[in-house]
C-alpha positions in Angstrom: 56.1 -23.1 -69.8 58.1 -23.3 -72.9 54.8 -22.4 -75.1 54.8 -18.6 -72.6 58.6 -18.2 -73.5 58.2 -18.6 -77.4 54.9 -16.6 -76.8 56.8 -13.5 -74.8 60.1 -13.8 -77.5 58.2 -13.4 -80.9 56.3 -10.8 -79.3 60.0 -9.1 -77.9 61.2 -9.9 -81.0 58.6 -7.9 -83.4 59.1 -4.7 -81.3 62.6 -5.2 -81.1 62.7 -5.4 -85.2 60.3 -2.4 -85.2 62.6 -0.1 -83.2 66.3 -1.7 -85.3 63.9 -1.1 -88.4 62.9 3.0 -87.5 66.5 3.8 -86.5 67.7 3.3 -90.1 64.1 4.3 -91.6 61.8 6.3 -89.7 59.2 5.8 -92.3 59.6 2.0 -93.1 59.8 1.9 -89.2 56.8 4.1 -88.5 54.5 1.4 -91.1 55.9 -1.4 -89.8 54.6 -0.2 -86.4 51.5 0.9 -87.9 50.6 -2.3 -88.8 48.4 -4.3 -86.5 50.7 -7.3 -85.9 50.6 -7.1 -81.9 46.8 -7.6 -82.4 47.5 -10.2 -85.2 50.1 -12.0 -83.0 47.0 -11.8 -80.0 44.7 -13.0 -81.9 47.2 -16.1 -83.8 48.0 -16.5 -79.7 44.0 -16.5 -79.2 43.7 -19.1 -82.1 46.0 -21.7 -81.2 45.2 -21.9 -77.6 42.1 -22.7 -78.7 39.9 -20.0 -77.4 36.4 -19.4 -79.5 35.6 -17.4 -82.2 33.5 -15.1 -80.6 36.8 -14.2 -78.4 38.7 -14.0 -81.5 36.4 -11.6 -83.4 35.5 -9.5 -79.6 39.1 -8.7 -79.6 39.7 -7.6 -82.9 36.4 -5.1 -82.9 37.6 -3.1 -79.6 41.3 -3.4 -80.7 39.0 -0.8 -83.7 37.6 1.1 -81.3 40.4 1.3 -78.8 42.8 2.7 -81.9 40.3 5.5 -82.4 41.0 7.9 -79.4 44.7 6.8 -79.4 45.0 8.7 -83.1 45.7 12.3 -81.8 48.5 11.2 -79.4 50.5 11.1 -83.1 49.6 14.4 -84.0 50.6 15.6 -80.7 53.9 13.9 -80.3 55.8 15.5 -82.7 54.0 18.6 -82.0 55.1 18.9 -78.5 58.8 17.2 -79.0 60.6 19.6 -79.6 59.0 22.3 -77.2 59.1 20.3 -73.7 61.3 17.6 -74.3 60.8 13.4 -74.7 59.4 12.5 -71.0 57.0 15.1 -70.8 55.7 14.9 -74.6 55.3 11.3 -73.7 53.5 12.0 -70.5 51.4 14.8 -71.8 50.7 12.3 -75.0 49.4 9.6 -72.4 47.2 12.2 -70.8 46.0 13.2 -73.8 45.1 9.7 -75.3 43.1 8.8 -71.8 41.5 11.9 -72.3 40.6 11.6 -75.7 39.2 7.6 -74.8 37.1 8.5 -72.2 35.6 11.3 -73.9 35.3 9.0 -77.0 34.1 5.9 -75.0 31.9 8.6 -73.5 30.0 9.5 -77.5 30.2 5.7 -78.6 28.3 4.4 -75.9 25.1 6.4 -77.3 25.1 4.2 -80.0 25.6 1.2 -78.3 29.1 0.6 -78.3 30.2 -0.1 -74.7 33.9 0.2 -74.1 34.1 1.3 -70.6 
């Protein structure tokens, strides 16, 4: 139990440092979310619990092609902001991004890549 509670507050704690970080810096904030250390943490997480490799290196190549149809959800954020307000930019963004991964999941699967 103790190993799911340091598990849960590093994990709090990087988003919590993300979001102190981006209210004094939007753009030190902005890389520091940019970076993939949710997926690092996941895969640190996969590492020591002892899963295999093949696990391991699964979840980092759909983490890359999940990332893909998320990318014009940042584009359309700011874009939308300051027209319709926070809750519906963020709900139009969500829309969007499913959108854009189905459609996306949709062209990658002719070559192969299954994500759906």
């Amino acid at each position: 139990m103790s190993w799911i509670v340091f598990k849960y507050a590093v994990t709090a704690g990087l988003i919590v440092l993300i979001s102190e970080v981006a209210k004094r810096s939007d753009k030190l904030g902005a890389l520091i979310a940019a970076l993939p250390m949710v997926t690092i943490l996941a895969m640190i997480w996969l590492y020591v619990e002892k899963q295999p490799d093949a696990k391991i290196a699964n979840h980092a190549w759909y983490t890359f092609w999940y990332v893909v149809p998320t990318l014009p959800m940042f584009l359309i954020f700011p874009t939308l902001l300051p027209r319709i307000g926070f809750w519906p930019t963020l709900g139009a963004s969500a829309l969007i991004t499913v959108i854009c991964f189905v459609v996306f999941a949709q062209v990658v699967k002719r070559f192969g890549i299954e994500l759906m």
